[in-house]
Backbone as a ProteinNet text record, in pm:
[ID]
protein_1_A
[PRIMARY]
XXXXXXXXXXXXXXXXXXXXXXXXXXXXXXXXXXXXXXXXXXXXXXXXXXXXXXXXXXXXXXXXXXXXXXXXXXXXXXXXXXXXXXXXXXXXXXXXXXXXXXXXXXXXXXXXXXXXXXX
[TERTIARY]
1908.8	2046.2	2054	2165	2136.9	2246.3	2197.4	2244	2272.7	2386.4	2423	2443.5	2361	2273.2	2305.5	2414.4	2501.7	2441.3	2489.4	2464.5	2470.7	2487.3	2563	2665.7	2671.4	2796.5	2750.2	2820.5	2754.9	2898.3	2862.9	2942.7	2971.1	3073.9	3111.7	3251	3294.8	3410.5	3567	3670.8	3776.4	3735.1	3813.3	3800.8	3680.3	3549.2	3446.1	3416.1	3314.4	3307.3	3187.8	3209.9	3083.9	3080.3	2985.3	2951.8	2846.3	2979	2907.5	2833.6	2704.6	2630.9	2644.8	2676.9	2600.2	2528.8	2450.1	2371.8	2290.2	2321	2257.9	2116.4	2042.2	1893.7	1873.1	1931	1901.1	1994.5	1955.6	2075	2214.9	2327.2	2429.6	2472.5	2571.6	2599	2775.9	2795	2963.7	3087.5	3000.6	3097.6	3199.4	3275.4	3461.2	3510.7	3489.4	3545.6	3408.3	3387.3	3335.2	3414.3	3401.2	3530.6	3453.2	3544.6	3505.3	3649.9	3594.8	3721.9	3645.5	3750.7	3685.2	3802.8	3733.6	3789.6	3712.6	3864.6	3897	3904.9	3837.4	3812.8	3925.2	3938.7	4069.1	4176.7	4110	4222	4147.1	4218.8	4162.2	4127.7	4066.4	3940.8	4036.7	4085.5	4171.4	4140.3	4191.9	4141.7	4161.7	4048	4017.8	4049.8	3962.3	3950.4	3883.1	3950.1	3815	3792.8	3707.5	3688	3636.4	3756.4	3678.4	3556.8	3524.7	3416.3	3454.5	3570.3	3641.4	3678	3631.2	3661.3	3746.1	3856.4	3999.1	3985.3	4022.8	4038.9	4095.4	4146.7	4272.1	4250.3	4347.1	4312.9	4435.3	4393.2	4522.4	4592.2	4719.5	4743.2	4752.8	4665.7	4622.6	4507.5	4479.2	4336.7	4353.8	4442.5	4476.2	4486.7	4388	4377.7	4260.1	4244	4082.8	3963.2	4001	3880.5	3867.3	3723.9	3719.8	3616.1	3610.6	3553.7	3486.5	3366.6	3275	3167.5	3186.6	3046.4	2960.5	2795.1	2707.6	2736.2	2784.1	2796.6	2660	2580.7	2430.1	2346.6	2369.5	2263	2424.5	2508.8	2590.3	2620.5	2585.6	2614	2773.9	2799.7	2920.2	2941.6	2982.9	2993.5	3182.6	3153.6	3299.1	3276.9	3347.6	3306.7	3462.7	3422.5	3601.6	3533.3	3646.6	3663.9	3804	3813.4	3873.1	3909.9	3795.1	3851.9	3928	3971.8	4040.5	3959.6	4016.7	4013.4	4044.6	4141.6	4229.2	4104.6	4049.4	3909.5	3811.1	3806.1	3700.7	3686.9	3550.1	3582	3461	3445	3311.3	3314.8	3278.2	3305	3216	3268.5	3234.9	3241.9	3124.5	3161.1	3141	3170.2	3218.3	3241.5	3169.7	3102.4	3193.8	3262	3360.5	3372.6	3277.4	3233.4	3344.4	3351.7	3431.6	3351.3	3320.9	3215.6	3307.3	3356.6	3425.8	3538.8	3607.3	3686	3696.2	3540.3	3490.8	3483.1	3540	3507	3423.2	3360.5	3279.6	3265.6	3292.4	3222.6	3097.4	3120.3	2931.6	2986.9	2963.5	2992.6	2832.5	2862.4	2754.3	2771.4	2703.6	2677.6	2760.1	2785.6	2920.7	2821.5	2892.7	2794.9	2928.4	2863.9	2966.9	2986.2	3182.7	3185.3	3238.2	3239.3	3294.4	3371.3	3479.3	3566.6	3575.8	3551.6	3570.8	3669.9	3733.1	3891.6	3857.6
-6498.3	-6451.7	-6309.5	-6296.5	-6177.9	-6038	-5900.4	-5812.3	-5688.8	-5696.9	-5559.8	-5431	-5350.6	-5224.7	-5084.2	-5009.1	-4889.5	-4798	-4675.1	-4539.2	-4440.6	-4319.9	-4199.9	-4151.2	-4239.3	-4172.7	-4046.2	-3950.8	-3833.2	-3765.4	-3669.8	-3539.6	-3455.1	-3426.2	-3312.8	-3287	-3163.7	-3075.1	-3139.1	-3096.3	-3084.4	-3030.7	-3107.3	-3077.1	-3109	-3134.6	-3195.3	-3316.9	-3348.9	-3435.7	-3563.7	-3681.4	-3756.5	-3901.6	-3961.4	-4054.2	-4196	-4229.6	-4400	-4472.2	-4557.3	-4646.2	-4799.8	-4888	-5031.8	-5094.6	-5152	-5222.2	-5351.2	-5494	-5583.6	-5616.8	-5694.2	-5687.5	-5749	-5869.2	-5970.8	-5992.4	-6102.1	-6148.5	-6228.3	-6174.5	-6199.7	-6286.5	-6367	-6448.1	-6451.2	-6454.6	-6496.2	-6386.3	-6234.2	-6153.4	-6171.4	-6185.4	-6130.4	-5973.9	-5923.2	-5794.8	-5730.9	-5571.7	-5542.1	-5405.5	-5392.8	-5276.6	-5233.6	-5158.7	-5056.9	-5160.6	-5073.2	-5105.5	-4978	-4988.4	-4886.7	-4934.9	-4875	-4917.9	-4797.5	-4715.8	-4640.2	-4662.7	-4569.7	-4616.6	-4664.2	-4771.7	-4817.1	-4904.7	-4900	-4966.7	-5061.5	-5157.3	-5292.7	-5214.1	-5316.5	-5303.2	-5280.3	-5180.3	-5172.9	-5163.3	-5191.5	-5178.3	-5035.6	-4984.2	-4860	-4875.2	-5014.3	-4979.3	-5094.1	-5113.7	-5264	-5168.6	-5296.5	-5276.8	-5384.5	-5470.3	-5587.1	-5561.4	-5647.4	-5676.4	-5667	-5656.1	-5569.2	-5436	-5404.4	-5238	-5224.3	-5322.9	-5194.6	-5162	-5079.9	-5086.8	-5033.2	-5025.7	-5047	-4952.9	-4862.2	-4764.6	-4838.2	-4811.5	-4764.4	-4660.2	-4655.7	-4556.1	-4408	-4453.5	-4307.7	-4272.9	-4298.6	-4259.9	-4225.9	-4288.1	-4247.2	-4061.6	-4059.4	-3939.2	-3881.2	-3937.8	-3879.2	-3941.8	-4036.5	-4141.8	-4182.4	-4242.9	-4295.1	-4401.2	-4558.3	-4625.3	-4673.5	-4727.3	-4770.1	-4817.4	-4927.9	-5018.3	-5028.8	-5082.6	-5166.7	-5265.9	-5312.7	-5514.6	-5569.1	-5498.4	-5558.8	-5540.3	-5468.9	-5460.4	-5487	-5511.8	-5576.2	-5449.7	-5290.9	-5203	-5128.3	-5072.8	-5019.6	-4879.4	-4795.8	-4662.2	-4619.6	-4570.6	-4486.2	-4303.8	-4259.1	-4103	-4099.7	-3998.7	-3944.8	-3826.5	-3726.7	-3590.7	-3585.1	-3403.7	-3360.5	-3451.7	-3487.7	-3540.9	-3453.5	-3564.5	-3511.5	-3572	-3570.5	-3582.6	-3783.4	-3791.5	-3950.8	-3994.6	-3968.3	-4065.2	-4099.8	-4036.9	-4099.1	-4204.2	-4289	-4451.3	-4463.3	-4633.2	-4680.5	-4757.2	-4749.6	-4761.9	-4853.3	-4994.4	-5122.1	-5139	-5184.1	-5230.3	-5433.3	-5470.3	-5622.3	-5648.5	-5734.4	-5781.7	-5933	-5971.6	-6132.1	-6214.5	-6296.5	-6375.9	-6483.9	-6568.5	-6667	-6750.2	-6889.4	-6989.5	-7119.6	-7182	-7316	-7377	-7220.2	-7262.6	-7185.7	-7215.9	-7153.5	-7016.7	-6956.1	-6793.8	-6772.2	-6636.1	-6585.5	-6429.7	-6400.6	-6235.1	-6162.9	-6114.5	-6059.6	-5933.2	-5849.4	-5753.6	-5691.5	-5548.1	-5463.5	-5414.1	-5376.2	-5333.8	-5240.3	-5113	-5013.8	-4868.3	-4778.4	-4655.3	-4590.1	-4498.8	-4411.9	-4302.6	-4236.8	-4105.9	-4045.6	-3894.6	-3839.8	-3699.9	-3678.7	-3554.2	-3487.3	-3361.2	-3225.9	-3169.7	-3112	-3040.6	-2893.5
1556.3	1550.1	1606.2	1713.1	1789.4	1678.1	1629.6	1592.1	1704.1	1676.8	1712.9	1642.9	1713.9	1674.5	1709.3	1555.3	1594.6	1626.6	1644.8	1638.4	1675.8	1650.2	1660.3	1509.9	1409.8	1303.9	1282.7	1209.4	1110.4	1043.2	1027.4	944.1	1067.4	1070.3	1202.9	1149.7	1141.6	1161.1	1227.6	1201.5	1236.2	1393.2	1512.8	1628.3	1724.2	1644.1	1699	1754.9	1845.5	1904.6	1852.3	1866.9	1818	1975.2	1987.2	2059	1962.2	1948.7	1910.6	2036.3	1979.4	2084.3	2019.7	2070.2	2009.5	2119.7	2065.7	2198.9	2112.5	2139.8	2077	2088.3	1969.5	1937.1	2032.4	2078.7	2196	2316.9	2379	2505.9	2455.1	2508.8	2460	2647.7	2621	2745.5	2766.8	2861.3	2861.2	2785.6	2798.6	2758.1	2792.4	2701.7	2759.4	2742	2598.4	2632.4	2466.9	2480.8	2373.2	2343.1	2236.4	2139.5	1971.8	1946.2	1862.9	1710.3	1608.8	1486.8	1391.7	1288.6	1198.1	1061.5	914.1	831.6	742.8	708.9	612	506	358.4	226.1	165.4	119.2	37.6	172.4	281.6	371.8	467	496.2	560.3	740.8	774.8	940.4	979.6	1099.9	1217.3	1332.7	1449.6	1586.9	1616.2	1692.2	1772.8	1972.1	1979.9	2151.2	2172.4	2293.8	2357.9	2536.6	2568.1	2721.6	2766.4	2878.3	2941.2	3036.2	3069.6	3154.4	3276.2	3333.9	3430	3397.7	3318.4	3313.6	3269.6	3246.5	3182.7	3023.5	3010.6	2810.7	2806.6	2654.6	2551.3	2441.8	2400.8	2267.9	2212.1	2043.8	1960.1	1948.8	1935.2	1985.5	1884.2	1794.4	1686.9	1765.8	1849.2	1944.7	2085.9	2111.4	2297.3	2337	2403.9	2447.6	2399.8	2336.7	2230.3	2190.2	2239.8	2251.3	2362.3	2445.2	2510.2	2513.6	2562.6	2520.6	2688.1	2686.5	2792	2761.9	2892.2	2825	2952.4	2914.2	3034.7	2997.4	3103.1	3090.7	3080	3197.5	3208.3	3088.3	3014.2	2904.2	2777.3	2768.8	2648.8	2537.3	2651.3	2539.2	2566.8	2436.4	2431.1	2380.8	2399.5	2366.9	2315.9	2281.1	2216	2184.6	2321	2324.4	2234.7	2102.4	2013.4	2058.7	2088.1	2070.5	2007.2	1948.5	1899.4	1772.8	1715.1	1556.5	1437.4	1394	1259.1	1145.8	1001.8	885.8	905.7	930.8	910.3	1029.6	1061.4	1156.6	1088.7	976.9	897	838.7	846.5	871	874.7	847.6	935.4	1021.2	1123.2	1282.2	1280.8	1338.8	1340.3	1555.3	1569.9	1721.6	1733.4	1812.1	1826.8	1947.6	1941.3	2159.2	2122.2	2196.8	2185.4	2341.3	2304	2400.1	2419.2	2546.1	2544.6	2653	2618.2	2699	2682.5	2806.9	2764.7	2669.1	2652.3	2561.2	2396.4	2395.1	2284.6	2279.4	2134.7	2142.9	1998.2	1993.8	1903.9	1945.2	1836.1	1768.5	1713.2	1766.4	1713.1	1678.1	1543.9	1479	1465.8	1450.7	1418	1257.3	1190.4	1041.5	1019.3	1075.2	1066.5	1084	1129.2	1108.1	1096.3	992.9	929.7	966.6	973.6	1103.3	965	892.3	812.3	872.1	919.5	959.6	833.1	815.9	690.8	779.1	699.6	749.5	708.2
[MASK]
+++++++++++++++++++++++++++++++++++++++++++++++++++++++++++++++++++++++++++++++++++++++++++++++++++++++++++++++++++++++

């Protein structure tokens, strides 16, 4: 069973910058698009950002301008550069590679790595 494998969370300041990585344990096939989510204490998973496999991607728009999301297709990894964080970013940052083969679709989620903003 293939895992996808975070990293970059930490503790950083009001205004600081952090860089999430995921990159899966194994070969993943038939990417369609891979993206970021995050889920704040006491509040359900929300979307952050995707990026197809053509390159375009997508913020929410509590993030546009301050995030930026990019992936290697060839190796199935995904990155999420945030600058200028706040406090309300703090979360655990979930990434999710979503394949589509014949019809069929599937998600592959990573474990979460945790981002904490101090104000």
């Amino acid at each position: 069973q293939v895992r996808l494998v975070e990293s970059g969370g930490g503790l950083v300041q009001t205004g600081d910058s952090l860089r999430l990585s995921c990159a899966p344990s194994g070969r993943i096939l038939h990417t369609k698009w891979m993206g970021w989510y995050r889920q704040a204490p006491g509040k359900q998973r929300e979307y952050v950002a995707h990026i197809t496999t053509g390159g375009s991607a997508n913020y929410a728009d509590s993030v546009k301008g301050r995030f930026t999301v990019s992936g290697d297709n060839a190796n199935n990894t995904v990155y999420l550069q945030m600058n200028n964080l706040q406090p309300e970013d703090t979360a655990v940052y979930y990434c999710n590679i979503h394949i589509e083969y014949l019809g069929d679709e599937h998600a592959y989620w990573g474990q979460g790595t945790q981002v904490t903003v101090s104000s």
